[in-house]
Backbone bond lengths (Angstrom), bond angles and torsions (degrees), N, CA, C in turn:
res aa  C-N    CA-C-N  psi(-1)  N-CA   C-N-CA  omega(-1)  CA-C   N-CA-C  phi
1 X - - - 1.458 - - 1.516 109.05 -
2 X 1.429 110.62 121.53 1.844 100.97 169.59 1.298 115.66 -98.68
3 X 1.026 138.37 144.08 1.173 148.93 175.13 1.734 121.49 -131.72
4 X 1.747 121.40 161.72 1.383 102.22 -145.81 1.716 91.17 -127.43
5 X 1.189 112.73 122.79 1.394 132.32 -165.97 1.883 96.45 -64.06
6 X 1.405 118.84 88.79 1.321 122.77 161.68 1.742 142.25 -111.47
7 X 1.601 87.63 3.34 1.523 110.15 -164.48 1.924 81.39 -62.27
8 X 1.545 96.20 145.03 1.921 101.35 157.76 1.222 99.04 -124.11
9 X 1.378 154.83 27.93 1.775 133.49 149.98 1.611 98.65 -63.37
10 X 1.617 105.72 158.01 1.129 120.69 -165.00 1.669 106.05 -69.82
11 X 1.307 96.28 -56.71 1.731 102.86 171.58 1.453 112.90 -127.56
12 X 1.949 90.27 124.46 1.201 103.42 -151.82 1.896 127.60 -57.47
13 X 0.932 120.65 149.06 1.111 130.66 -155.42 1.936 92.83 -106.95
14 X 1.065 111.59 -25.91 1.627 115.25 -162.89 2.070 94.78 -79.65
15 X 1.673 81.23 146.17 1.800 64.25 -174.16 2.253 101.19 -97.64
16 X 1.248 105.80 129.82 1.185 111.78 172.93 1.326 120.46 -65.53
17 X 1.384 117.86 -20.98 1.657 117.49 -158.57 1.303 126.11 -154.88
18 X 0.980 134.92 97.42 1.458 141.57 160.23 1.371 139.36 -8.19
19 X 1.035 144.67 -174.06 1.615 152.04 110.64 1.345 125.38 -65.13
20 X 1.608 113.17 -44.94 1.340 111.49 -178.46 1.821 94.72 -93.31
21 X 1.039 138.49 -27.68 1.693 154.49 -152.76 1.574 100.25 -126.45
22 X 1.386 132.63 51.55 1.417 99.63 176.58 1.599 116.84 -72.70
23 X 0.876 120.03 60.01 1.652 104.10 -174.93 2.012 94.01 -158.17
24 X 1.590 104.08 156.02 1.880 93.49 167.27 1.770 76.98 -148.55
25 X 1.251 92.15 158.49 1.944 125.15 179.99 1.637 99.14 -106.26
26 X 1.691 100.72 140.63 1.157 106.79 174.32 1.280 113.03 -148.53
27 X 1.279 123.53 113.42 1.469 121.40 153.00 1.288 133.54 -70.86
28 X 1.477 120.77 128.57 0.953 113.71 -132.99 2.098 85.16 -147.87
29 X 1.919 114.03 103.67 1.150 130.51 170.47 1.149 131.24 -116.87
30 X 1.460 115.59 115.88 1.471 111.95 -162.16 1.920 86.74 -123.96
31 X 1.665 87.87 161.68 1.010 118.25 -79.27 1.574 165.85 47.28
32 X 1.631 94.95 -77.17 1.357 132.64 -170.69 1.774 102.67 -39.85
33 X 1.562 124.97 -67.19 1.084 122.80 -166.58 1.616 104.52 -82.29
34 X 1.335 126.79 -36.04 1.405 136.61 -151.40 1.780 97.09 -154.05
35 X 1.310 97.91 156.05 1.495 113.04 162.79 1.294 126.20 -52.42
36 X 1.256 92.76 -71.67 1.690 137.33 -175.77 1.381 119.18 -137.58
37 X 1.326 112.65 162.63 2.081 108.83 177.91 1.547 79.83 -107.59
38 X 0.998 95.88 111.18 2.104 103.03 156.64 1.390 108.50 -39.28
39 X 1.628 107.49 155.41 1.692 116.61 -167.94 1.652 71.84 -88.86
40 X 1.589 99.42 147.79 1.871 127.49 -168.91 1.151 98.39 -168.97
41 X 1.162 107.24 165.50 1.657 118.22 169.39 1.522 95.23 -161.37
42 X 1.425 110.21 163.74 1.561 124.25 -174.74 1.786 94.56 -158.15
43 X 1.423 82.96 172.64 1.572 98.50 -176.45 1.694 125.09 -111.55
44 X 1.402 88.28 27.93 1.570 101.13 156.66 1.199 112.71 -105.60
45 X 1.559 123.87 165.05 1.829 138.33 118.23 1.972 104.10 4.08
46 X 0.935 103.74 144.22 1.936 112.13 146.52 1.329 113.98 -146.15
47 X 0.673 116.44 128.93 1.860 127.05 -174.41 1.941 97.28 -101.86
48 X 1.123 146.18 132.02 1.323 145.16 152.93 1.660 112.64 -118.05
49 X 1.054 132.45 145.65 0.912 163.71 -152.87 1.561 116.06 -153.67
50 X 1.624 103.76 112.33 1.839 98.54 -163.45 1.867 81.95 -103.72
51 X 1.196 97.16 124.17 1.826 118.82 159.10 1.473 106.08 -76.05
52 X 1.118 125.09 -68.02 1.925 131.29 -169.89 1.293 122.99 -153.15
53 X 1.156 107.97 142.16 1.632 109.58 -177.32 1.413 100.69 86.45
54 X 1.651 94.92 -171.95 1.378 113.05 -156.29 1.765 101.83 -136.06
55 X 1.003 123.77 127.78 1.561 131.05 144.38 1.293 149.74 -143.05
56 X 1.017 128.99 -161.96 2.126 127.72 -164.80 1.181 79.74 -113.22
57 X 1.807 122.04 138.42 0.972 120.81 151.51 2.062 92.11 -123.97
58 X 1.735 102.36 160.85 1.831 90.09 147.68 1.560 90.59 -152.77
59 X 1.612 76.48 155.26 1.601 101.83 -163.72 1.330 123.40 -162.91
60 X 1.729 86.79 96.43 1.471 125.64 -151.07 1.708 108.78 57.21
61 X 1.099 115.80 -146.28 1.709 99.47 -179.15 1.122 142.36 -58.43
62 X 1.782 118.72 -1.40 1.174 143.48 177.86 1.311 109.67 -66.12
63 X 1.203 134.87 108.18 1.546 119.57 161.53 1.217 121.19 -137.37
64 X 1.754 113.85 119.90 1.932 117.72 -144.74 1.643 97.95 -168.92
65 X 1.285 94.22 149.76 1.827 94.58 -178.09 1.167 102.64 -79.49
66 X 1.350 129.58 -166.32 1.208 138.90 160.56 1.519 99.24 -155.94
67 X 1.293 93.65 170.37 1.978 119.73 175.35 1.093 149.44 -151.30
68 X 1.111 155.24 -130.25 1.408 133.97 -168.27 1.816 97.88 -103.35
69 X 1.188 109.95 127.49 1.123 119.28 175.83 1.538 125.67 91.06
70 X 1.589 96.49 -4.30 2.053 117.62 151.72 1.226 115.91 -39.42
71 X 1.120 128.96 129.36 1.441 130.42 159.95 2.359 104.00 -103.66
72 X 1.246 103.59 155.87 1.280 116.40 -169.01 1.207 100.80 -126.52
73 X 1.440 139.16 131.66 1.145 115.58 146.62 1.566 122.84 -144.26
74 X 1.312 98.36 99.34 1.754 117.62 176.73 1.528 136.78 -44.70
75 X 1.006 114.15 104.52 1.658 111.42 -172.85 1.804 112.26 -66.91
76 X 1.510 112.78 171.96 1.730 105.83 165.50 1.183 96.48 -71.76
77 X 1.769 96.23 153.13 1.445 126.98 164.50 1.892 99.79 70.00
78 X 1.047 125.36 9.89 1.619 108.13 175.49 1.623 107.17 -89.16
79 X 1.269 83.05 120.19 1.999 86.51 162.60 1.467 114.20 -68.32
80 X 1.463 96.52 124.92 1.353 115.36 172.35 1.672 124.34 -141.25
81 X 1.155 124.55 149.81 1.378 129.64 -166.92 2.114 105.28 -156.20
82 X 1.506 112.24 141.89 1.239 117.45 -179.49 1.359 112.95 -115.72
83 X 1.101 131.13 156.47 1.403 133.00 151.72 1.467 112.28 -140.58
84 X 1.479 121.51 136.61 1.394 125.43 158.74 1.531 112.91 -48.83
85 X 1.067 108.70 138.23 1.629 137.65 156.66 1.493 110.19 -21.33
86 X 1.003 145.46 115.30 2.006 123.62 148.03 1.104 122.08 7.47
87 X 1.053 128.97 109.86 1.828 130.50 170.09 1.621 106.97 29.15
88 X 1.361 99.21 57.42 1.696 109.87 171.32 1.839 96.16 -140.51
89 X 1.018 123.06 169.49 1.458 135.87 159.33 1.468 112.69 -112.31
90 X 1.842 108.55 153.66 0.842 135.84 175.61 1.127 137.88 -109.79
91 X 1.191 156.46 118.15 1.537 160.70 -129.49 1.659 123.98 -171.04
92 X 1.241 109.58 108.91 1.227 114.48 -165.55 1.617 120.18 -152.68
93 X 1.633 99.47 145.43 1.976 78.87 170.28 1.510 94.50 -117.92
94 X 1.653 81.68 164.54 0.918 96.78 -177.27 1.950 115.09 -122.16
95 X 1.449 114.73 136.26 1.564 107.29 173.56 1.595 105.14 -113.02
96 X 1.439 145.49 112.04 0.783 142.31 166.85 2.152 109.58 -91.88
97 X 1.438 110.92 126.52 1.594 95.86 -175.06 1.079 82.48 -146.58
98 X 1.232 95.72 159.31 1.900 122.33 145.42 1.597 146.59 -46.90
99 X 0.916 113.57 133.91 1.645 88.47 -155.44 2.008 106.63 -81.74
100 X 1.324 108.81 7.64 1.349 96.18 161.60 1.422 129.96 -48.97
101 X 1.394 92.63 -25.34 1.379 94.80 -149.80 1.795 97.63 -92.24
102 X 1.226 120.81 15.60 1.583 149.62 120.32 0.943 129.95 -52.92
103 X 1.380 135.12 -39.27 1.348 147.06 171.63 1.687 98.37 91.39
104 X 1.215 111.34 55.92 1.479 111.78 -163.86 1.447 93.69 -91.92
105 X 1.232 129.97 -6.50 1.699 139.33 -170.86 2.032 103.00 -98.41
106 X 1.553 116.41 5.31 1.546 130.04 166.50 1.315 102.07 -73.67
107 X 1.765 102.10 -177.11 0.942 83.95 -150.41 1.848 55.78 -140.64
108 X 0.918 136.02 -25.16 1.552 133.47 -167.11 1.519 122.71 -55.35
109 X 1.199 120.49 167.01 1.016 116.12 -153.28 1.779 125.89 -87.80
110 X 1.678 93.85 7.09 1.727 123.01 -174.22 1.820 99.39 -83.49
111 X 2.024 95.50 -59.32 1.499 93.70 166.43 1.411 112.91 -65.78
112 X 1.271 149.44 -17.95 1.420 121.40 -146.70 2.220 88.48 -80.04
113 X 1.511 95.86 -40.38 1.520 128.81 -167.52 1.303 116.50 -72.11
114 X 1.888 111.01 -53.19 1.069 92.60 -176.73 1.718 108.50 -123.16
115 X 0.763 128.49 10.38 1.472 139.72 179.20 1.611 120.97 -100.47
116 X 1.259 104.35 -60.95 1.923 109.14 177.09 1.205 130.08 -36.53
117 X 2.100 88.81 -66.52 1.770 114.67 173.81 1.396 101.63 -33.85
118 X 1.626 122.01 -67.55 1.550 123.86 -157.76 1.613 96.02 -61.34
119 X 1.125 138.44 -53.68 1.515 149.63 169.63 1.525 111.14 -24.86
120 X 1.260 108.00 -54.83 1.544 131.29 -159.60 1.690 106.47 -83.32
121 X 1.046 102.02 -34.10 1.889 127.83 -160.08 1.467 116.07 60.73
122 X 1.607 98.61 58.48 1.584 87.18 -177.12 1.806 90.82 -115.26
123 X 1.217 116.27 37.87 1.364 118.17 175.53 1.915 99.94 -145.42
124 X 1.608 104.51 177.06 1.380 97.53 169.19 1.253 112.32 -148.02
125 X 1.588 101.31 166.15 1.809 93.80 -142.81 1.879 94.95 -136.16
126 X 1.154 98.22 148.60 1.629 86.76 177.24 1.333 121.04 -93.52
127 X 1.151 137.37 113.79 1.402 136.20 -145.64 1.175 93.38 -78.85
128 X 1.630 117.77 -44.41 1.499 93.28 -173.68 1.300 111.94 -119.86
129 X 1.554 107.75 166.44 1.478 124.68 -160.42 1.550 110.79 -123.79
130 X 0.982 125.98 77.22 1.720 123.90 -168.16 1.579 82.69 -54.15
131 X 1.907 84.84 174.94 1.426 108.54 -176.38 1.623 116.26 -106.88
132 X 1.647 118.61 14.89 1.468 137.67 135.32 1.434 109.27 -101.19
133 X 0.989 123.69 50.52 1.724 113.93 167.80 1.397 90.55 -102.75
134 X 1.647 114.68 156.61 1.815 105.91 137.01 1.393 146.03 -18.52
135 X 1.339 102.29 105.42 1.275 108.72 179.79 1.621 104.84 57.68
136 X 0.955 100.21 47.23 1.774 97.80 165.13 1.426 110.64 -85.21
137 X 2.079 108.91 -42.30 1.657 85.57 170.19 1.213 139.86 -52.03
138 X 1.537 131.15 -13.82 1.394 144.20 -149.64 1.506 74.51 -98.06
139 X 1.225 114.73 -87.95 1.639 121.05 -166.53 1.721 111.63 -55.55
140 X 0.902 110.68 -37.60 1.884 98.09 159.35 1.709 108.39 -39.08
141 X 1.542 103.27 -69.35 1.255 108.72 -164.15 1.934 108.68 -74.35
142 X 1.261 127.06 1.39 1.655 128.50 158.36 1.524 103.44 -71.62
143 X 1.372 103.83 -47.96 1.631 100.82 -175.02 1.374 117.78 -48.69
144 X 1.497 113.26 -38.63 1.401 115.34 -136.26 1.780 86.87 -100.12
145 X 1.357 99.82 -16.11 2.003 97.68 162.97 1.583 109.27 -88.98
146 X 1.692 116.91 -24.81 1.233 100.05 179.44 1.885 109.67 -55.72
147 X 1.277 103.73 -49.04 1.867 104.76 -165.44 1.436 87.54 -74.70
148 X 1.192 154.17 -33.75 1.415 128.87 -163.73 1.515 99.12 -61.25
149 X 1.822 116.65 -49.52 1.333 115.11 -173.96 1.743 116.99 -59.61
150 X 0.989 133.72 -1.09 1.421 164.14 -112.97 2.090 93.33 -149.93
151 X 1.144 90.52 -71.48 1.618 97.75 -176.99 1.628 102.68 -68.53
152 X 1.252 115.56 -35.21 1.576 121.77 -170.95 1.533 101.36 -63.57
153 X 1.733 111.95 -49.14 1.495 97.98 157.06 1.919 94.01 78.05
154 X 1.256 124.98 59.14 1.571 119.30 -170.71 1.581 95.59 -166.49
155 X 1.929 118.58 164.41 1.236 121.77 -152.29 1.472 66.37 -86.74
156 X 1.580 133.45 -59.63 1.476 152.79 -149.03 1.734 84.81 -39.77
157 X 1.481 124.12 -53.05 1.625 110.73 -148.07 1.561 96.71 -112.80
158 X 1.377 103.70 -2.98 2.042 93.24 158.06 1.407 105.49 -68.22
159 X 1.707 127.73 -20.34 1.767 114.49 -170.99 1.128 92.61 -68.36
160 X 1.653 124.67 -46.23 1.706 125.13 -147.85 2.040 94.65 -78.10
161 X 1.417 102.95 -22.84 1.887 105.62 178.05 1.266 101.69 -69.34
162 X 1.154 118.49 -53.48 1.917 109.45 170.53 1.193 119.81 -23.56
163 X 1.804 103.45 -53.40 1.890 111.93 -158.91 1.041 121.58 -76.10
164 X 1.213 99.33 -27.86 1.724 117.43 -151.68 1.911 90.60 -96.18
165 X 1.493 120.53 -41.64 1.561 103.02 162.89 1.670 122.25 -87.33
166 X 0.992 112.85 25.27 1.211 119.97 176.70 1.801 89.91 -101.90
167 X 1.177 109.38 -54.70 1.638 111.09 -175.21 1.752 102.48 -68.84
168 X 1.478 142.66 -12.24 1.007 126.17 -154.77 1.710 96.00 -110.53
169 X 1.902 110.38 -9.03 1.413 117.61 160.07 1.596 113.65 -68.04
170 X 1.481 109.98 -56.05 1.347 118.96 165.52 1.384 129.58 -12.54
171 X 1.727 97.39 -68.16 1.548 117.41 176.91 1.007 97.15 -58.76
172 X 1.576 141.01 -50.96 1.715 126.82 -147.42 1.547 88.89 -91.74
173 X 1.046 134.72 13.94 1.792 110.00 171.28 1.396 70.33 -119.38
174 X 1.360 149.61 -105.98 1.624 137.61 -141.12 1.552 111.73 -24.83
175 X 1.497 126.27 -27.91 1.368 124.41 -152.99 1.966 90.89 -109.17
176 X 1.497 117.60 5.07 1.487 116.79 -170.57 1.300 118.33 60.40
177 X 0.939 123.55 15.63 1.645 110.76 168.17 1.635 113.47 -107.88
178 X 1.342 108.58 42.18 1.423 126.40 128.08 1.516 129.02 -129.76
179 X 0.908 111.60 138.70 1.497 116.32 -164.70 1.636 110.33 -103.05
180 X 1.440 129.88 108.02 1.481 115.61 -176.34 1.273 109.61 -80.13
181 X 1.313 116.54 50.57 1.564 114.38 153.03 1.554 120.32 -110.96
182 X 1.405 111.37 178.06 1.454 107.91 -178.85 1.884 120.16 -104.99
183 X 1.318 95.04 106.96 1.880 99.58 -178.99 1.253 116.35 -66.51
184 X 1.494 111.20 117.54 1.499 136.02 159.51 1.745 107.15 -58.61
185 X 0.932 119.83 -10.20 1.719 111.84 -166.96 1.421 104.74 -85.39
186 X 1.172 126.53 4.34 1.587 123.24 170.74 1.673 126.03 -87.32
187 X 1.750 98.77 -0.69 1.226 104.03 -162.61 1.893 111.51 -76.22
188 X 1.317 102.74 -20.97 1.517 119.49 178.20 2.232 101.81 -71.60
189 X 1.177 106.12 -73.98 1.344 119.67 171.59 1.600 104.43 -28.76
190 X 0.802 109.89 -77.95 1.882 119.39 178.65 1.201 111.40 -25.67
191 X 1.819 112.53 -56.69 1.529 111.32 173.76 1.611 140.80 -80.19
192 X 1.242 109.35 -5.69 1.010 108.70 171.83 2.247 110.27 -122.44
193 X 1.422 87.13 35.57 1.343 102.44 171.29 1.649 119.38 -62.15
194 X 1.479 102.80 -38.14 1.017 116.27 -150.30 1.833 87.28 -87.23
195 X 1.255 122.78 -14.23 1.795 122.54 -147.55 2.091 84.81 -90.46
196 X 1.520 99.51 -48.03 1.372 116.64 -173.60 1.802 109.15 -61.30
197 X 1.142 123.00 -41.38 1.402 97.84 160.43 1.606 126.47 -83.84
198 X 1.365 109.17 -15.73 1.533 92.27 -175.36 1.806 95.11 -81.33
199 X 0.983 144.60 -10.75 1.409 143.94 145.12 1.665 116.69 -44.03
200 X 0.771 129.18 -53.66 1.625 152.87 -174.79 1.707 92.66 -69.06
201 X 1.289 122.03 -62.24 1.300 110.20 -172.95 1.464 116.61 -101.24
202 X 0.978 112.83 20.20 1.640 133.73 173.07 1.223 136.76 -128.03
203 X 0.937 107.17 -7.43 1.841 117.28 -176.09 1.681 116.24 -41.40
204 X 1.177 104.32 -40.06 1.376 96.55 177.41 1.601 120.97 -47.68
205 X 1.575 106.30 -42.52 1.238 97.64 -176.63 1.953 131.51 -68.68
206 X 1.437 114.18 -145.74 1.555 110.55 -170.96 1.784 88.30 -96.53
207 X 0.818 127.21 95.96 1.711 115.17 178.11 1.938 113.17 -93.26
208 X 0.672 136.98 158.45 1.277 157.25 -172.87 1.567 118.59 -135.02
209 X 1.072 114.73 179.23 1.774 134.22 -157.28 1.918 82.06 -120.81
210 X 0.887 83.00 -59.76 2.253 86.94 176.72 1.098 98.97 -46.49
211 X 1.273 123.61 -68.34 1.614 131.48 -159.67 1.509 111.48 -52.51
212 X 1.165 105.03 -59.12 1.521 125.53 174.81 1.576 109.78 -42.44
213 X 1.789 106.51 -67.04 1.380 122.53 178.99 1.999 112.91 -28.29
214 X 1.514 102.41 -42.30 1.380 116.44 -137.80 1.425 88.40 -91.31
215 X 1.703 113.54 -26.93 1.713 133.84 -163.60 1.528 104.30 -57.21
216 X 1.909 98.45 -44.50 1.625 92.98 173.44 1.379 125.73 -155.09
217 X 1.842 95.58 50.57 1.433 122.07 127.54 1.570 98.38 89.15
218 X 1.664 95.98 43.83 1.690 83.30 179.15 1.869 80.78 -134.07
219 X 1.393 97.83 168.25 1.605 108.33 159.02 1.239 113.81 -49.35
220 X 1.496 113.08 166.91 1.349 125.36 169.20 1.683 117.49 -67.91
221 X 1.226 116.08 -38.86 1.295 114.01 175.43 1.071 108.43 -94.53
222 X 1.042 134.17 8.67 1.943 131.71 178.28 1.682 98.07 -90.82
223 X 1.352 98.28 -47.62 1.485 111.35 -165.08 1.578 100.54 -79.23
224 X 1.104 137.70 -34.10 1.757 123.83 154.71 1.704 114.22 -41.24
225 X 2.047 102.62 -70.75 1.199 69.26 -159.14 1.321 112.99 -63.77
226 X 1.424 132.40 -32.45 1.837 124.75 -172.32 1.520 100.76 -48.40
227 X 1.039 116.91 -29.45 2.256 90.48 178.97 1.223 99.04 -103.59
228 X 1.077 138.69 -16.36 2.145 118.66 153.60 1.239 98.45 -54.98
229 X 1.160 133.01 -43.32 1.902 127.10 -163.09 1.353 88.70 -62.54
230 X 1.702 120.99 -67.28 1.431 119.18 -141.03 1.531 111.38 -80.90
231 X 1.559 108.29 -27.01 1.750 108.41 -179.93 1.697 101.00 -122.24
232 X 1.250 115.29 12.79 1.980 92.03 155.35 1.596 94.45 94.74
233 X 1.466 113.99 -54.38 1.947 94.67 -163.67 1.942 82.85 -126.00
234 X 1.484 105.87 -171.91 1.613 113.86 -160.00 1.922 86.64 -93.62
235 X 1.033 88.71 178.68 1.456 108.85 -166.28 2.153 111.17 -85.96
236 X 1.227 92.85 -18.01 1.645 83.03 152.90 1.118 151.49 -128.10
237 X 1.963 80.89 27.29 1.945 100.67 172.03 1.809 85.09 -103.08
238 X 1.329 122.34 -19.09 1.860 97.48 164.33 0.941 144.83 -60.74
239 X 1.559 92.56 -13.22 2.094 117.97 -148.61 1.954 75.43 -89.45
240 X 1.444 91.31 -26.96 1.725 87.88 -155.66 1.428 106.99 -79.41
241 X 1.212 108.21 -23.90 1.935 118.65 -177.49 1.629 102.15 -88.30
242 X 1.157 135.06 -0.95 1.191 152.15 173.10 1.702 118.29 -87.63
243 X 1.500 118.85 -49.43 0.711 120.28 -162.55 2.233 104.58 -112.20
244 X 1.747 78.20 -0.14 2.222 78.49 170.34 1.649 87.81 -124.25
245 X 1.336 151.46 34.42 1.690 146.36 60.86 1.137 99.03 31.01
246 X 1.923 84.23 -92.51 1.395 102.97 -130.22 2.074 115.57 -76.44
247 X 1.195 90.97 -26.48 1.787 128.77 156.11 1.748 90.63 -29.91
248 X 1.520 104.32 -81.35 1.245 112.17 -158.15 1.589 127.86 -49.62
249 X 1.523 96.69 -30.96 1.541 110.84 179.20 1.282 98.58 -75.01
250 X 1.678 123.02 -55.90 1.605 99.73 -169.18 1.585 124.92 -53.09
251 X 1.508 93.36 -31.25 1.666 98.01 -169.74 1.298 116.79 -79.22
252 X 1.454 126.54 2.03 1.404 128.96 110.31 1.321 166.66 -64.43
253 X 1.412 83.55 -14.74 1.684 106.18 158.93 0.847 145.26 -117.00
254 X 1.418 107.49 14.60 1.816 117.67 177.61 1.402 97.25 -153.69
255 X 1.393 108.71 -179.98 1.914 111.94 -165.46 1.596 81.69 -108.83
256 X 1.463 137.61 -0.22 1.861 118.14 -161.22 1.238 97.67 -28.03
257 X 1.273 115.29 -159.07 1.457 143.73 171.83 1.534 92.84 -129.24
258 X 2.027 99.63 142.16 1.136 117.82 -150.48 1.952 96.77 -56.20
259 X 1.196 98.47 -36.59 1.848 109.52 -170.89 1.707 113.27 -57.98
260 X 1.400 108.50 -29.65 1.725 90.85 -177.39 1.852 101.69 -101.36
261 X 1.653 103.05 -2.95 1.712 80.53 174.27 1.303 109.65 -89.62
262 X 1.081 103.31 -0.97 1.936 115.50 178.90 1.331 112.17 -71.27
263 X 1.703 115.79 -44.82 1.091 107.38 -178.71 1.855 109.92 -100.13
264 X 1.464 111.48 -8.62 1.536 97.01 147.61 1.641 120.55 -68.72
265 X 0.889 144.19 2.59 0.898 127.31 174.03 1.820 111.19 -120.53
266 X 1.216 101.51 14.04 1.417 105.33 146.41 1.508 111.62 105.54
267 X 1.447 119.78 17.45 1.558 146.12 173.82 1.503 100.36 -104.95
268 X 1.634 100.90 127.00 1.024 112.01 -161.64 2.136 100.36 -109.40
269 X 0.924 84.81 -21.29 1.749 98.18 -175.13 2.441 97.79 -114.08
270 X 1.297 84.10 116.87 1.700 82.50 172.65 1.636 106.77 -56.95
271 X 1.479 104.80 -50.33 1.706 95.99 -158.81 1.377 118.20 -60.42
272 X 1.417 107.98 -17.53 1.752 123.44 163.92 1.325 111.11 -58.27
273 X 0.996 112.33 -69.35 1.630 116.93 172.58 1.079 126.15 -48.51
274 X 1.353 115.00 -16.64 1.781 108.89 -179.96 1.584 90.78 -101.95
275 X 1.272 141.97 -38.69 1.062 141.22 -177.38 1.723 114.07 -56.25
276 X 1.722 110.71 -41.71 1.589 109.15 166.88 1.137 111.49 -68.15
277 X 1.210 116.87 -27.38 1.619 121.17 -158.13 2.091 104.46 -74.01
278 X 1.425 112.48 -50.63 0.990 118.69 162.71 1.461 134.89 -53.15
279 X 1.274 95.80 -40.35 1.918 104.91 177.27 1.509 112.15 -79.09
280 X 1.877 123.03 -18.06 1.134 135.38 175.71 1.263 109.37 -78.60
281 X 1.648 113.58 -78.01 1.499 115.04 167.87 1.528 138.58 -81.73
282 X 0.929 101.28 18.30 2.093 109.89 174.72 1.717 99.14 87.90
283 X 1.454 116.25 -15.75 1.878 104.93 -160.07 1.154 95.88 179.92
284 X 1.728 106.96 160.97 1.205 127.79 -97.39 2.360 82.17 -107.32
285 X 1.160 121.65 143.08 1.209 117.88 -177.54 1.920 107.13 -21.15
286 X 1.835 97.23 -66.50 1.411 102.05 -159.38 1.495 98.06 -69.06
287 X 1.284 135.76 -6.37 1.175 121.05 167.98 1.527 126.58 -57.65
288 X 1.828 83.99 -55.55 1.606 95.26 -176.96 1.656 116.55 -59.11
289 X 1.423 101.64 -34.95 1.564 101.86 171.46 1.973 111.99 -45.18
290 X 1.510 95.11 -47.03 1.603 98.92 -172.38 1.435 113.79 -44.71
291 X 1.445 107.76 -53.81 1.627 127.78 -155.42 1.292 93.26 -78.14
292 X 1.608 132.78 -31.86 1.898 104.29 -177.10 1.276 102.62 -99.76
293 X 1.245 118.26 9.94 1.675 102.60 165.64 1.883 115.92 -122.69
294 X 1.775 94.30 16.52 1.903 111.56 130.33 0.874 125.56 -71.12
295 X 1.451 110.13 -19.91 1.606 84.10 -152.33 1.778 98.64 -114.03
């Protein structure tokens, strides 16, 4: 089953994974479906897989393009967020799972060593994997059986999904792009965790850099730079990628008029809103309305 990654709370609220299903598939088109994937984090695994094109992702202190034939691979709890390239598209799958399906619930001495730490984040991992790194062909080609077993969608090819990410951990410690040490770079992310969802589930309202600052108890200038460190741009060009999101979905899903989803979504002046709206998405609200209900 594919399904299309649109949730915007900061940390996701949607459940990815089961008991009998721990794992969900996502295709994942930028532009085309979404702008951007809002900065989120969850408490699974993410596996990505770049199909075409090119984009910026950062994730947690990592921040690096990737391209066709990139592999990603996201730990629990890391903040992460994508955007397509400049007038390029983006295309990707996505596996978000559980770490059972690691056997992170053992008790042996592979999980205690090599499974937990990455689980736990008391190690650090290289999220991304170009497609000239080491042994990327081997792990290109694990991936590309992990999602087939994934698309197959059967109890028979969840055994072979076990093996095949059990072997695709393997590769990333033989090939060094895990490091058994413990990363300090989460200490920024952590603190302004708390600023990024009340943004996510608040946008509508009047928000501030004060407000925010005060949300989790740091100064005003402490609390800038820690969320430029942890998400890449300042905290009220996010409020702003948050709230022309959230723009974008209505003006696909409802007929409003461009003026009251503007100010549901927390723009208080239209000509502002068409002015972010343009410099965000290339064109003009009623445009974008035109083009997804072409297509």
């Amino acid at each position: 089953m594919t399904t299309k990654v649109t949730n915007k709370e900061t940390q996701e609220k949607r459940q990815h994974s089961t008991a009998l299903i721990p794992y969900s598939y996502y295709e994942c088109r930028l532009p085309e479906d979404f702008m951007n994937v809002p900065m989120h984090w969850h408490n699974e695994f993410e596996i990505n897989y770049i199909c075409r094109g090119r984009g910026e992702f950062l994730c947690g202190s990592q921040k690096f393009e990737a391209c066709e034939g990139d592999i990603l691979m996201i730990p629990p709890n890391m903040l992460h967020t994508a955007y397509p390239c400049k007038d390029r598209e983006l295309i990707y799958d996505a596996l978000v799972f559980n770490p059972v399906l690691l056997g992170s619930n053992s008790k042996d001495r592979c999980t205690n060593e090599c499974i937990r730490p990455i689980v736990n984040g008391t190690i650090r991992s290289n999220v991304h994997i170009r497609m000239d790194a080491g042994q990327c062909s081997e792990l290109r080609a694990v991936t590309k059986r992990i999602f087939a077993c994934v698309h197959e969608n059967s109890p028979q090819t969840d055994l072979l999904l076990k093996s095949e990410l059990m072997r695709f951990v393997w590769l990333l410690i033989e090939s060094e792009n895990i490091v058994f040490e413990k990363d300090d770079g989460t200490q920024y992310s952590k603190a302004i965790r708390p600023a990024l969802e009340y943004m996510a589930l608040n946008y509508r309202e009047d928000i501030t850099v004060e407000k925010l600052a005060a949300l989790v108890h740091l100064s005003k200038s402490h609390f800038m730079r820690c969320f430029k460190e942890a998400v890449g741009i300042g905290a009220i060009e996010h409020l702003a990628q948050v709230r022309i999101n959230a723009a974008c979905e209505e003006l696909t899903s409802c007929e409003d008029p461009v003026a009251d989803i503007a100010f549901a979504c927390g723009y208080s002046n239209l000509s502002n809103f068409n002015r972010q709206f343009l410099k965000k998405v290339g064109c003009s609200p009623k445009e974008y309305r035109k083009r997804s209900a072409d297509m």
